[in-house]
N, C-alpha and C positions, 0 to 999 in steps of 0.2 A: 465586405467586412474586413476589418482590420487582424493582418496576423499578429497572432502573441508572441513574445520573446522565443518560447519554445520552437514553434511553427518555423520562424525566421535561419536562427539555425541550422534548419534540413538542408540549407545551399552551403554550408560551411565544410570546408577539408581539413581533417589531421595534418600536422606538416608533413610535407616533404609527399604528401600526395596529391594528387587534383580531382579528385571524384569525389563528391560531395559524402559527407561520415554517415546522413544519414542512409544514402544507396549503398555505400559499403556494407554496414551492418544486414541490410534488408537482402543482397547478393549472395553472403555469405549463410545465411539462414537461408536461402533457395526460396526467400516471399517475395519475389518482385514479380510474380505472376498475380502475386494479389494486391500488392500495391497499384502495376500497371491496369490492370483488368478492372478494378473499381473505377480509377480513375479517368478509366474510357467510357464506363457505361453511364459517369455521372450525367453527360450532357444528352442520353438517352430515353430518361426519366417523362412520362407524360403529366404527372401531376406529382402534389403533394404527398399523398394517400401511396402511393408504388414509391417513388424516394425516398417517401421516410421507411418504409417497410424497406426494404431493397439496400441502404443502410444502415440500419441498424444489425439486416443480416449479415452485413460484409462485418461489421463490427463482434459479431459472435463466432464466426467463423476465424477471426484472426486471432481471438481468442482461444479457440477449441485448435487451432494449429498449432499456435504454440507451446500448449499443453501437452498437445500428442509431441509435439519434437522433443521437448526437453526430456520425456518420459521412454522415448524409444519408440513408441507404436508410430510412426511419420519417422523415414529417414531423407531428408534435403537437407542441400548446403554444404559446407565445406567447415563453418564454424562448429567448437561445442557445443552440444545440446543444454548443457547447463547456463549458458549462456542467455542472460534475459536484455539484451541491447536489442537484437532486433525487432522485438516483441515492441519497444518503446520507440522506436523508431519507425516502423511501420506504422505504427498508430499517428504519429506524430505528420509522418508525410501524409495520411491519405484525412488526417481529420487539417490540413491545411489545405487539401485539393479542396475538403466540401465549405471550406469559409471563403475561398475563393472562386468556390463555383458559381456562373452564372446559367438560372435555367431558363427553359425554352418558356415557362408558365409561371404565372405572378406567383413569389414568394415572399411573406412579411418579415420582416427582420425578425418579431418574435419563435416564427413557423422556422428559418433558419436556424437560430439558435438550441431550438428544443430539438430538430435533426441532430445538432450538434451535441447536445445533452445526450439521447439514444445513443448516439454512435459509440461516444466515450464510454457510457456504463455497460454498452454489450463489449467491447473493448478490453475490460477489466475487468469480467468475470462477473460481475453484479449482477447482470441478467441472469447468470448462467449456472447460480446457485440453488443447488438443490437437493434432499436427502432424500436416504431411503427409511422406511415409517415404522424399519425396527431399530432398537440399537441407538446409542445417542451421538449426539451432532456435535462438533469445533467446526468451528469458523473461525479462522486465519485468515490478513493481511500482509500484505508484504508492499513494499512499496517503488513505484521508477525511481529509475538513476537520478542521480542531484549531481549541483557543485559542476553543470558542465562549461562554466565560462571558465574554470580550474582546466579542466581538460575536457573532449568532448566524447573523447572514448572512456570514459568513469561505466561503472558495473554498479549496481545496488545486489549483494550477495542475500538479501530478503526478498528480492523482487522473483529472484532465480531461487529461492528456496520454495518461495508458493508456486510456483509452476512445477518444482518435482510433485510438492504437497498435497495437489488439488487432486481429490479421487481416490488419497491412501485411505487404508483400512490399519484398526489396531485393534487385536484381540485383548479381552481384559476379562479377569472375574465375572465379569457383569455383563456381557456380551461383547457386541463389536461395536466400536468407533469408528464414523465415515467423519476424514476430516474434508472439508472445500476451503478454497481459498477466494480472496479477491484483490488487483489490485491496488495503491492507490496513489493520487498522484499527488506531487510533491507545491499545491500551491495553495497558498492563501483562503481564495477566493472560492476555488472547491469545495475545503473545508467551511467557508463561513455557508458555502449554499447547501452544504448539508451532504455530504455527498459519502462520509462517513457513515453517517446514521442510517442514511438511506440504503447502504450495504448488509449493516446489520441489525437495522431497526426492525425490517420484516419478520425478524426470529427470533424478536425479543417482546413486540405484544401480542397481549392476549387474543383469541380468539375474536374477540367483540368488534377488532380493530379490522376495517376490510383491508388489510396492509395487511395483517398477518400472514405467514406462509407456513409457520411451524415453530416449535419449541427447540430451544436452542439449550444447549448440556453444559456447554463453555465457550472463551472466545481468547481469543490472544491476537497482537498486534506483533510485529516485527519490524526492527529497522538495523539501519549500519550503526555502529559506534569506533571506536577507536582500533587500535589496531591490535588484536590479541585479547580482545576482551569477550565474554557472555556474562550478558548480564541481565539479571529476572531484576526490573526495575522494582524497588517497595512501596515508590509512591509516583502517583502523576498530577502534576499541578496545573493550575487552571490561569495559567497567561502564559502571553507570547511574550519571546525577548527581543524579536525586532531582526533575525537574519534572512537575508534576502530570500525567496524561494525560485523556484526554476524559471518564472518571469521575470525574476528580479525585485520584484515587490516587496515592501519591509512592512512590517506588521508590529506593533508594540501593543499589549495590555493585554486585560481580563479576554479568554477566550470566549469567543462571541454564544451567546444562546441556541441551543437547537430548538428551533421553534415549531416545529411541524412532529415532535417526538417529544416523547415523556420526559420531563428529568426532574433529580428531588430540587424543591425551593426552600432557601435561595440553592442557588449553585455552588456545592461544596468547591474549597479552595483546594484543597488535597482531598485525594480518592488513594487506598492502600489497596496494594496488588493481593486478588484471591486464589492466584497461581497456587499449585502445590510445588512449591519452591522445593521444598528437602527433595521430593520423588524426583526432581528433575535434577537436580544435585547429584544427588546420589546414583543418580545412572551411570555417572563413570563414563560420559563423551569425553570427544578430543578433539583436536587436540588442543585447546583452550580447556584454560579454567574458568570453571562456571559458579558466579557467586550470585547473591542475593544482595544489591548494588541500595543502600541507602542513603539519607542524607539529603536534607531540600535547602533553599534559600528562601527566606519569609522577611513580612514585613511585620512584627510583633503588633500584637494588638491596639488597631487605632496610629499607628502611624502611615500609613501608607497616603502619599509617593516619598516620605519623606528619604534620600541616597543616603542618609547619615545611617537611619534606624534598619538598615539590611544586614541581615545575619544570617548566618549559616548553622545548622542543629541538626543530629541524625535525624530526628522526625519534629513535624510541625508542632509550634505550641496554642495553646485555647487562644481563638478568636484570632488567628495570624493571617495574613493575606500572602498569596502563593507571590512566588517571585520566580522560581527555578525549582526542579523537583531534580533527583537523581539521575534522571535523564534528559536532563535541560530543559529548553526550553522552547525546542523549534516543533515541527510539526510532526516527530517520533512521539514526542510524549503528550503532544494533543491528541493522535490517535487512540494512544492510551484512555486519557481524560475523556475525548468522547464516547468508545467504546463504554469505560465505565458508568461512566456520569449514565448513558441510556440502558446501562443494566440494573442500576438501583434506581433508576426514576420508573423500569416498568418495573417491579419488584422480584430483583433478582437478587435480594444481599448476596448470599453465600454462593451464590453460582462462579465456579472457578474464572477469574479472567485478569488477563494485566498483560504485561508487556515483554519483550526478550529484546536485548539490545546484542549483538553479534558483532564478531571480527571483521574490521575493512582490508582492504585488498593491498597486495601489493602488483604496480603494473610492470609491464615490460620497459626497461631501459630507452630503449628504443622509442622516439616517441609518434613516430608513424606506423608503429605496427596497433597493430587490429589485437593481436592475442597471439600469447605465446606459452607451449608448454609448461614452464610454470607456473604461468598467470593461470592456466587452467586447471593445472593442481590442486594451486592457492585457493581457488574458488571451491574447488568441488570441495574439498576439507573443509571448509568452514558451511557450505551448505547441507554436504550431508552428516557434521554436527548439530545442525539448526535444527533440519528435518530428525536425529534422535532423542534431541531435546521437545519439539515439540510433541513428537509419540510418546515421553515419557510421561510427560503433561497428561493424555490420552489415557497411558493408562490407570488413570486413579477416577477417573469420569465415571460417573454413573448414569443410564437414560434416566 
């Protein structure tokens, strides 16, 4: 099988060093026992049926590791714990050993790739989502690193907010809040196979649905934004504007249909965030200021494609076609748009959910170092804002 832009990558070095970024990252996290050790047992495999089982568990486990590191219960490695690069890079090296693996026993390219489907979603926490049956449910998204033909040592400060995230507790009026996380990857073609939905569509239908796993209280998305910003997005819009994603791939138009999931018909162009925006306001985080970021780009009603009739208006007008929402137009504010779009198609109006756009990084000068104490500052401030933002969220939830 052909590796993906991603995959390719893993043999690439920082300057001025010569050890490929992805073994850096995975050395420094102390994972190259699970990187190496998978990738030994791959060509050990006697069928199908043991491989894919047997993968998909190395895939949960890398999961559940790096959850435990970033949280203190696991201490390996030499890197910060808030650090979510190895995590993404781990996965990255050992889901290109099994595209390039060849086994001792006949494999269909179809049977390949769906190995390769399990591995990713145990990988990402999707498998590995799951409450307890008092008390109500968040479910958060964070998503891998991007932008790394920019540089290859880039951090996603949401990807490393859901690996503190996954497993907190919030007490409230109303009981306790168990938040989980999942989470997600930064392409195209993911998103068009559903891979969104499929995260949080299990705990958004009904009973009737043999998918369902449980009733879900709220939901929130996370991504990077600018530098010094939080921002509770107001609206999410239903197209792509065309920037590369981590294959490289360009994407322009109506964001594609979740077919295999409920959504309302047609497909709303703007979805408005059900966040309790003020309570998270008003929690008084830092060290950002945290606002309620509106403001879309539309195509007035009945002209669209036309580049003349594009305007800009704090919120959409009747019968407009989406063009850019507050939080653009890349695949931060489609998670938005799908997350929501499959909360009102299984009939969720009022149930709190939308989006949080958060502060980017500053890196070290230096452009062969890995991380440096202020770089690990930097981060942890803007994550463990993220994570007091998201509990304030938490506590206005009701089961």
């Amino acid at each position: 099988m052909m590796l993906t832009v991603e995959e390719q990558r893993t043999t690439l070095s920082l300057p001025g060093r010569t050890t490929p970024v992805a073994r850096d990252f995975v050395e420094a996290a102390g994972f190259e026992g699970l990187v190496d050790d998978f990738t030994a047992k791959l060509t050990g495999h006697a069928g199908v049926t043991e491989a894919a089982a047997a993968i998909r568990t190395a895939g949960a486990t890398l999961w559940t590791t790096a959850v435990d590191r970033a949280q203190g219960r696991l201490t390996s490695g030499t890197i910060d714990p808030y650090d979510d690069r190895p995590l993404y890079w781990a996965r990255t090296s050992m889901s290109r050993a099994i595209r390039e693996w060849e086994p001792s026993f006949p494999l269909t390219n179809l049977q390949h790739r769906a190995i390769l489907r399990q591995f990713d979603y145990a990988s990402r926490g999707i498998d590995a989502v799951s409450f307890p049956d008092d008390g109500a449910k968040l479910l958060v998204s964070g998503f891998d690193t991007y932008s790394l033909d920019d540089s290859l040592r880039h951090s996603n400060p949401s990807g490393a907010s859901a690996l503190q995230l996954d497993g907190r507790t919030v007490r409230t009026p109303y009981g306790e809040v168990t938040i989980r996380t999942v989470m997600l990857p930064v392409n195209w073609t993911d998103f068009d196979q559903g891979v969104v939905e499929d995260a949080f569509g299990p705990w958004l239908v009904g009973p009737e649905d043999p998918r369902h796993r449980g009733a879900l209280d709220a939901l929130m998305t996370i991504s990077q934004t600018r530098r010094g910003a939080m921002h509770i997005e107001k609206w999410a819009g239903g197209f792509r504007g065309g920037t590369p994603d981590n294959n490289r791939a360009l994407n322009w138009g109506p964001i594609s249909a979740s077919a295999l999931w409920p959504q309302p018909q047609p497909s709303p162009q703007f979805i408005e965030t059900t966040l309790p925006y003020d309570a998270m306001i008003a929690a008084g985080s830092g060290p950002w200021p945290v606002t309620l970021n509106p403001g879309i780009t539309e195509w007035p009603a009945g002209t669209f494609p036309d580049p003349d009739a594009l305007r800009t208006a704090p919120d959409p007008s009747p019968g407009a076609h989406a063009a850019s929402a507050p939080g653009s137009n890349y695949l931060s504010n489609e998670s938005m748009y799908r997350t929501n779009r499959l909360r009102l198609g299984s009939g969720h109006p009022t149930m709190p959910g939308g989006h949080l756009h958060i502060s980017a990084l500053e890196y070290p000068t230096d452009a062969s170092a890995l991380t440096s104490p202020e770089f690990e500052a930097d981060r942890k401030a803007v994550v463990d804002q993220t994570v007091a933002l998201v509990e304030a969220a938490g506590k206005t939830v009701r089961p």
